[in-house]
TORPA-4810 file (N, C-alpha, C, O; in nm, 3 decimals):
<nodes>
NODE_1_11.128_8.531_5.918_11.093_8.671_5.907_11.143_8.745_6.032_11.138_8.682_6.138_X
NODE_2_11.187_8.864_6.033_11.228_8.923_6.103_11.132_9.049_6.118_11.046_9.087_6.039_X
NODE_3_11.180_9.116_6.276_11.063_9.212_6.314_11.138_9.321_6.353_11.236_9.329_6.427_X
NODE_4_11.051_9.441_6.263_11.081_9.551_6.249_11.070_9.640_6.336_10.960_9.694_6.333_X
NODE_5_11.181_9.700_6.457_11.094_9.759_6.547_11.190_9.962_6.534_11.182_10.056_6.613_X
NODE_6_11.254_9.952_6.421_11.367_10.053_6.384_11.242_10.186_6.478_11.283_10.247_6.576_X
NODE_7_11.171_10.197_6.451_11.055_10.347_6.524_11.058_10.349_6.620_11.091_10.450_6.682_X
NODE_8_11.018_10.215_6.686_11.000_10.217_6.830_11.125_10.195_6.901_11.119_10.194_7.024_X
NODE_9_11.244_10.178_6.840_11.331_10.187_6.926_11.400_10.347_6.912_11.474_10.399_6.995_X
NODE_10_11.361_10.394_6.811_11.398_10.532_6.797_11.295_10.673_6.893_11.331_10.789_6.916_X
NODE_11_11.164_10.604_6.931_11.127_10.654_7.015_11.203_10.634_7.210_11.217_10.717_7.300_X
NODE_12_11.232_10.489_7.203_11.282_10.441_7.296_11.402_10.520_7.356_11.429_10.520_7.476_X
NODE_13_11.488_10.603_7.236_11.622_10.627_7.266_11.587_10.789_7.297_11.660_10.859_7.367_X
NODE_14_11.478_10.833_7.241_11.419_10.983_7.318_11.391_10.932_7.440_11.430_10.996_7.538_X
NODE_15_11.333_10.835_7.457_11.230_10.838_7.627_11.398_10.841_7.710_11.432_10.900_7.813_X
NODE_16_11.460_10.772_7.637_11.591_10.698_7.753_11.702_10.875_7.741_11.794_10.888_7.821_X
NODE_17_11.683_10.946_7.674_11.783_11.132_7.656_11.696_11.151_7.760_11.748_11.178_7.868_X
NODE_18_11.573_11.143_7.754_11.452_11.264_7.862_11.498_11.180_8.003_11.498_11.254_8.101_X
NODE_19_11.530_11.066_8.025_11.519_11.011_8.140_11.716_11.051_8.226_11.748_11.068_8.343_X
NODE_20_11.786_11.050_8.118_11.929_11.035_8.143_11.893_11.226_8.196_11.940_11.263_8.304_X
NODE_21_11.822_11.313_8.121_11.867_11.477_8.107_11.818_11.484_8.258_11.880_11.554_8.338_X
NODE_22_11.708_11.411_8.295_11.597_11.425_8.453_11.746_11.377_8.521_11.817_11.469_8.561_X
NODE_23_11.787_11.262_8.534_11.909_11.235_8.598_12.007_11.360_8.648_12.016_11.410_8.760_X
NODE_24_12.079_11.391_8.523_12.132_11.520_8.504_12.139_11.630_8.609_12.231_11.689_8.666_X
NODE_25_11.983_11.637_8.612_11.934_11.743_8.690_11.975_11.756_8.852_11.974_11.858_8.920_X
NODE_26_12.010_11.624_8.891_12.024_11.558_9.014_12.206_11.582_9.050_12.282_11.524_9.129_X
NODE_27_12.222_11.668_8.976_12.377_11.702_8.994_12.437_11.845_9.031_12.374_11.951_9.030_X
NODE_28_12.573_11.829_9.063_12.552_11.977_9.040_12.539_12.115_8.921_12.549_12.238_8.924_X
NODE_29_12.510_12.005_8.818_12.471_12.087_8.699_12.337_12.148_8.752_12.294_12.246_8.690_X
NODE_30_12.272_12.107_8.849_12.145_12.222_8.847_12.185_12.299_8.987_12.235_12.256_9.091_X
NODE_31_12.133_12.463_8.936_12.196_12.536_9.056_12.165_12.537_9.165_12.245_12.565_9.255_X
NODE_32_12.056_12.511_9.183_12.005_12.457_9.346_12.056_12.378_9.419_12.053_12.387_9.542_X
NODE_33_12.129_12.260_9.337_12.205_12.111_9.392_12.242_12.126_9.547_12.197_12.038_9.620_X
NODE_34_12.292_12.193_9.587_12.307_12.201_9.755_12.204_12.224_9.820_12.226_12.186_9.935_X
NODE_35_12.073_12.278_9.809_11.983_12.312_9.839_11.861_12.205_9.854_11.767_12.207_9.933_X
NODE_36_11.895_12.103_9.743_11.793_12.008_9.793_11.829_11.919_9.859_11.944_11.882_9.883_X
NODE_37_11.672_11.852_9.912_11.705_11.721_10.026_11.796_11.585_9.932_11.777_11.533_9.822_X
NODE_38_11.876_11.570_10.016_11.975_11.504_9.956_11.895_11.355_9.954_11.889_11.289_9.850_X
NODE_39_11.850_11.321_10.045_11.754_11.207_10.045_11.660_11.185_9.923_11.652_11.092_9.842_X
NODE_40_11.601_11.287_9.934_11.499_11.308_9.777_11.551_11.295_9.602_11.497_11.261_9.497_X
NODE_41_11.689_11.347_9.646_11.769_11.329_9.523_11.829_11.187_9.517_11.851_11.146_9.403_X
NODE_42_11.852_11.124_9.596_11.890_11.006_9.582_11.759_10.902_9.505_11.744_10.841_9.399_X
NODE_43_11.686_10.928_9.623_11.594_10.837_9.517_11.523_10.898_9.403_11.457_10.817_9.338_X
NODE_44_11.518_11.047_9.352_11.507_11.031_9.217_11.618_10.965_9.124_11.594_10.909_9.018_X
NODE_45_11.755_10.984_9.187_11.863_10.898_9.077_11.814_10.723_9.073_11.817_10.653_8.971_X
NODE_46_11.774_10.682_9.200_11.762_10.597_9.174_11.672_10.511_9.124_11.709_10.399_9.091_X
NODE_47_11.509_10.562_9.108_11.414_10.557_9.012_11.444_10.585_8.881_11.442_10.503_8.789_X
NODE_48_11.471_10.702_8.872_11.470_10.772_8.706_11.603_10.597_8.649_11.584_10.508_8.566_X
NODE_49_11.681_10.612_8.711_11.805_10.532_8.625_11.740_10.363_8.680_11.806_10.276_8.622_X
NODE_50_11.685_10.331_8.727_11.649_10.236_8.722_11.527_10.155_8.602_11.502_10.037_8.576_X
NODE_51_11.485_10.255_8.563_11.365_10.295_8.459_11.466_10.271_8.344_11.423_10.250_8.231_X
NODE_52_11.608_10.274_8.372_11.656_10.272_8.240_11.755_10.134_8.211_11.808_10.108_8.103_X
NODE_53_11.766_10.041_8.354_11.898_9.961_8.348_11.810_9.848_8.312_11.859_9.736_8.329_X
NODE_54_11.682_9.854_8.262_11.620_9.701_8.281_11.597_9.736_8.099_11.499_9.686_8.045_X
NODE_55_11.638_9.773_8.063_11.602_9.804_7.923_11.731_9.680_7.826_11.713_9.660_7.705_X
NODE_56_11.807_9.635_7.874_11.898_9.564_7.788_11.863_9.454_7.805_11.933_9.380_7.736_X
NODE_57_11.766_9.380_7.881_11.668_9.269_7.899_11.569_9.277_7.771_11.529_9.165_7.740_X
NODE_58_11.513_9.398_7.678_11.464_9.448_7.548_11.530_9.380_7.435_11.503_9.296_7.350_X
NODE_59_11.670_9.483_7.488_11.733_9.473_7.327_11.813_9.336_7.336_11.886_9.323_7.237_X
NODE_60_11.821_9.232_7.425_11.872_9.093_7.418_11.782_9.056_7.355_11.831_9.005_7.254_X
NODE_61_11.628_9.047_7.349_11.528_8.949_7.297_11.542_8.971_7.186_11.543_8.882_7.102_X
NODE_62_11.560_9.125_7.152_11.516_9.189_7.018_11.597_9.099_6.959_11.540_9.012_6.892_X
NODE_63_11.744_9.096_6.966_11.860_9.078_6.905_11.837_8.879_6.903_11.873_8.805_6.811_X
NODE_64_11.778_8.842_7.015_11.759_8.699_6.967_11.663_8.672_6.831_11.670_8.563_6.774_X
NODE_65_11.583_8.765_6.787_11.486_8.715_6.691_11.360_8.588_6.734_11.303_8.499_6.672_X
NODE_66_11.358_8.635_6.857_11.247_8.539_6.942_11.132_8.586_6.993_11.105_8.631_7.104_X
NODE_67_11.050_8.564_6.870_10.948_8.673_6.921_10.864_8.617_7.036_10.795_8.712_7.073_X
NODE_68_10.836_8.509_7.113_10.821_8.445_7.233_10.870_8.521_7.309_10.796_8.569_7.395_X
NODE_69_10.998_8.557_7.306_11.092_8.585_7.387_11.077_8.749_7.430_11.096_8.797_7.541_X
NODE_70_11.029_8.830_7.283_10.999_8.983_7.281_10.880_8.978_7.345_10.865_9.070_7.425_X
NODE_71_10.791_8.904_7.337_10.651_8.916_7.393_10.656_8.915_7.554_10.592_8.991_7.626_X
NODE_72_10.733_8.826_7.590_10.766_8.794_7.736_10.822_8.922_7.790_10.757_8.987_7.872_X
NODE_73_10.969_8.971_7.738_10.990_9.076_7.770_10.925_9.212_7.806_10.928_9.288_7.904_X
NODE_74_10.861_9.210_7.678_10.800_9.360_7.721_10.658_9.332_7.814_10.593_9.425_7.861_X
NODE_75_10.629_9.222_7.827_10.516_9.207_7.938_10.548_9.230_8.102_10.481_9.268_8.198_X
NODE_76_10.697_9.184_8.077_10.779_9.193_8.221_10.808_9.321_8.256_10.821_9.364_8.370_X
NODE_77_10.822_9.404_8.113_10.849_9.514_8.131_10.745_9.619_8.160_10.767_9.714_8.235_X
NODE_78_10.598_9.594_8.080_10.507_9.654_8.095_10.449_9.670_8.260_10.377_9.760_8.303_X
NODE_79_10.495_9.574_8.321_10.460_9.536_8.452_10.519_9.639_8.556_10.460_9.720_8.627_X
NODE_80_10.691_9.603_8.541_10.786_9.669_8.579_10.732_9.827_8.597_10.704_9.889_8.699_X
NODE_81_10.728_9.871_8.448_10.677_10.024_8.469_10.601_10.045_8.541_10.629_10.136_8.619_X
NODE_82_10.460_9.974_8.560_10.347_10.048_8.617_10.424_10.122_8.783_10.387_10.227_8.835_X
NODE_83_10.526_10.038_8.832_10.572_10.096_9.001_10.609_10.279_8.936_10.608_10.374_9.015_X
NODE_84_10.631_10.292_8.814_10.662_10.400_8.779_10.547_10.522_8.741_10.562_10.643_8.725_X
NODE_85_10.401_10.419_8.732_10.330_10.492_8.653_10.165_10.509_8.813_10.099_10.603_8.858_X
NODE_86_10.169_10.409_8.830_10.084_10.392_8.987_10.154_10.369_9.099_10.087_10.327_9.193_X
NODE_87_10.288_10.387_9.121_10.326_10.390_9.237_10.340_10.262_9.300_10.295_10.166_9.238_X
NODE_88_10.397_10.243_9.417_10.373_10.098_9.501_10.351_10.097_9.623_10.372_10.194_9.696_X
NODE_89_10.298_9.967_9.667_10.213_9.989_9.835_10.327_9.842_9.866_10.338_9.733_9.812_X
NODE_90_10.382_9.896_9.957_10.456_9.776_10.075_10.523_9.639_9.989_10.517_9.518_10.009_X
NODE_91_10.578_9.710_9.899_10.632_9.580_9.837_10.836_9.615_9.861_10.921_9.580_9.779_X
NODE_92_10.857_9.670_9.961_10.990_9.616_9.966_11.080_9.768_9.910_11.196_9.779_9.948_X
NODE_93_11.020_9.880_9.820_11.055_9.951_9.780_11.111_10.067_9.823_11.017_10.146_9.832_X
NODE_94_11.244_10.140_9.864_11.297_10.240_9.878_11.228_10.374_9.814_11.250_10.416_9.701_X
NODE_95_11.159_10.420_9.891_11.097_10.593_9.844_10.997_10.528_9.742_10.956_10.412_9.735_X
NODE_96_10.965_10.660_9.650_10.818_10.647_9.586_10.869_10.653_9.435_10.919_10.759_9.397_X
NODE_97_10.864_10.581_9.374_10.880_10.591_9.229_10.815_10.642_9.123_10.868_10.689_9.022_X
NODE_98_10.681_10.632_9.151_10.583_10.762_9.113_10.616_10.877_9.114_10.615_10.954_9.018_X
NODE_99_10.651_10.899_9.234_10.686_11.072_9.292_10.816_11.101_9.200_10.807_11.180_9.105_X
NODE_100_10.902_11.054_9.222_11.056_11.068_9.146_10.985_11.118_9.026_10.990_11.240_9.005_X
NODE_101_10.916_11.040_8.940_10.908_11.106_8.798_10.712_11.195_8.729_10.656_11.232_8.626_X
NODE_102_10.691_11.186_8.861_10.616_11.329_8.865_10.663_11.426_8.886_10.618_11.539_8.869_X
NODE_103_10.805_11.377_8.942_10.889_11.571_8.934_10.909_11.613_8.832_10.881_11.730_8.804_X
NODE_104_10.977_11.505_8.722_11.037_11.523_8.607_10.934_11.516_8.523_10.968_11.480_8.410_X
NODE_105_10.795_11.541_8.541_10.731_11.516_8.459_10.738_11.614_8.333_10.696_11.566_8.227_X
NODE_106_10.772_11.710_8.332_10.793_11.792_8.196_10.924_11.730_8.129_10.915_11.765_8.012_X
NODE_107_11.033_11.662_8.143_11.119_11.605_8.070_11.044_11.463_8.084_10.957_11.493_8.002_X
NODE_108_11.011_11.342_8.120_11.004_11.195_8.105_10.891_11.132_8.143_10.819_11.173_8.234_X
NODE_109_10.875_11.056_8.093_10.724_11.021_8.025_10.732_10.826_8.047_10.753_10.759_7.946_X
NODE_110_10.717_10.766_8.164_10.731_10.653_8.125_10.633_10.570_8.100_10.632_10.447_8.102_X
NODE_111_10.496_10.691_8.061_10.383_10.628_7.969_10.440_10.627_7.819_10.364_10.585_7.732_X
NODE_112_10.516_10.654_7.797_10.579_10.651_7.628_10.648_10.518_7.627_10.640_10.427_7.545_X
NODE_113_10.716_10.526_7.737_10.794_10.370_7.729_10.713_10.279_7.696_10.714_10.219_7.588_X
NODE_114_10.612_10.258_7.816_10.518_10.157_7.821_10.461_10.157_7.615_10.460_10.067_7.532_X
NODE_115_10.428_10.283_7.609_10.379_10.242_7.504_10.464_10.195_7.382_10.393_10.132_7.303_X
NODE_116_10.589_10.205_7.342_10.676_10.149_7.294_10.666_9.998_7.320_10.655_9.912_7.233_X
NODE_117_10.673_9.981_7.449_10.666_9.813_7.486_10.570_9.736_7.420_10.574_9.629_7.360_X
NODE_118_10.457_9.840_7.454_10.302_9.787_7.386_10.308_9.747_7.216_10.277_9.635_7.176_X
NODE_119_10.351_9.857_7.127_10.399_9.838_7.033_10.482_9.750_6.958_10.471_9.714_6.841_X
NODE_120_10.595_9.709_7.072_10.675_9.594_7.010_10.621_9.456_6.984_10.629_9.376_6.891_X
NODE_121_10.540_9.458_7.154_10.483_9.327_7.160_10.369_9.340_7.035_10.360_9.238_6.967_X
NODE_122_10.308_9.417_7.007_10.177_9.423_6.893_10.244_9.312_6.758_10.200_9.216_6.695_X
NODE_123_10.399_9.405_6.760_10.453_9.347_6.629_10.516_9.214_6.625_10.565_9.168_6.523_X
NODE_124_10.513_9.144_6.753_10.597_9.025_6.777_10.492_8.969_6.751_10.490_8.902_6.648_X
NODE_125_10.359_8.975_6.840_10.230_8.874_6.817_10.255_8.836_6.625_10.286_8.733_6.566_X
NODE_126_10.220_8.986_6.576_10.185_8.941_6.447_10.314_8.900_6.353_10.314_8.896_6.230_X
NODE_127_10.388_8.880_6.411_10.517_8.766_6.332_10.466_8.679_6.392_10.401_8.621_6.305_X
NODE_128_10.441_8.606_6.525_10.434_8.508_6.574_10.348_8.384_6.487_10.369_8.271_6.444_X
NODE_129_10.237_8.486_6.492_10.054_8.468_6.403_10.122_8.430_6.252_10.127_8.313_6.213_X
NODE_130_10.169_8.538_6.178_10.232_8.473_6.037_10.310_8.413_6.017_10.316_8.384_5.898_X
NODE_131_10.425_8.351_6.107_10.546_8.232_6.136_10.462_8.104_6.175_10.534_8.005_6.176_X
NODE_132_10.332_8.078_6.206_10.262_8.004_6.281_10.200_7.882_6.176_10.127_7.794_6.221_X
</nodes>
């Protein structure tokens, strides 16, 4: 049996437009671009897009049909986010990752992600449970 995740990855590919458009912003497509701290902009590029490069670690499991494998993932991933969602204390981290996307908080949401993650794994358990 195979697991259906066609929604949640269609939510996935909004969270990942809202996260690429916050990027965006960090260019000189926005008219201020000379005006801000260049420091500050760096590490929003490098939060916001980092939020997005760990995502093909997802769609490998998906694509294995291992739902072991989906469960693992998005737990790693669920984890991953929280530096995005509570911030981090002294673990090694360049700037605040929290902060980065409390700017963007009217475009990106990486409580949606999380919950996508949450969702997948819901649906892997219950293949797991009826493959069992």
């Amino acid at each position: 049996m195979k697991i259906d995740v066609s929604w949640e990855l269609g939510r996935l590919l909004v969270h990942v437009a809202d996260v690429a458009t916050a990027i965006r912003l960090n260019s000189p497509y926005r008219s201020d671009y000379k005006d801000r701290d260049p420091r500050e902009v760096g590490f929003d590029v490098l939060h916001l897009s980092d939020s997005l490069h760990c995502l093909d670690r997802l769609g490998r499991a998906i694509q294995s049909g291992d739902s072991k494998e989906i469960v693992t993932t998005c737990d790693a991933l669920l984890s991953y986010y929280r530096m995005f969602t509570e911030g981090v204390q002294g673990r090694g981290t360049k700037g605040d990752p929290k902060a980065s996307f409390e700017r963007y908080k009217h475009l990106c949401h990486p409580q949606e992600a999380m919950a996508v993650f949450t969702d997948i794994r819901a649906k892997a358990l219950a293949l797991e449970g009826a493959t069992a």
